[in-house]
N, C-alpha and C positions, 0 to 999 in steps of 0.2 A: 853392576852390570857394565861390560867394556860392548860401543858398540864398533862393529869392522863393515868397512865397504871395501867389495875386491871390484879394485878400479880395472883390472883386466876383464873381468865378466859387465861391468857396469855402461848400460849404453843409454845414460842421462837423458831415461824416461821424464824424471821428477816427481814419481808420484811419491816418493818417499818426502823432499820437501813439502807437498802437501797434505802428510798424515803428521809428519814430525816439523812443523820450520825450526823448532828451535834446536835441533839437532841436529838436522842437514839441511844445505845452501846447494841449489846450482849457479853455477856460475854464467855470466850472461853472455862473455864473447868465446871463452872455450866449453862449455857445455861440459865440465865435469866437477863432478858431485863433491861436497866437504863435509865432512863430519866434523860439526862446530862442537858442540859436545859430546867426547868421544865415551866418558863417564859418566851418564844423563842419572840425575837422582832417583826414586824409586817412584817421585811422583810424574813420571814421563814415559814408564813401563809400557804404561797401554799404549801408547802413541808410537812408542820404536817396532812394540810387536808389531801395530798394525803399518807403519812402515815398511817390514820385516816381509809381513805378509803382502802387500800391497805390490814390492818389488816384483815384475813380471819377470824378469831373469835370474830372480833371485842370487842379488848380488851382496845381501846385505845380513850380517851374522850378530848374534847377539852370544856374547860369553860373561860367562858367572863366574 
């Protein structure tokens, strides 16, 4: 699984660092998001979907 943040849709909610930390960081003086692991193993699945889902602008893609 490759995960994608479209930093043009993205308006550094953070709710995705709070479903996933160890896969998204926001950042503390510019407020935009990093996808630290952009290839999360299979054991992080549920945590990116509900990241995925959790994003209210849905800025956040998940591709197989």
């Amino acid at each position: 699984m490759r995960v994608i943040v479209d930093l043009d849709v993205c308006q550094a909610h953070g709710d995705c660092v709070v479903a996933a930390p160890e896969v998204f960081d926001l950042g503390e003086e510019d407020d935009v998001v990093t996808v630290l692991n952009p290839e999360p193993g299979e054991e992080l699945r549920a945590m990116v979907e509900r990241a995925a889902l959790d994003c209210p602008v849905t800025a956040i893609r998940i591709e197989e």
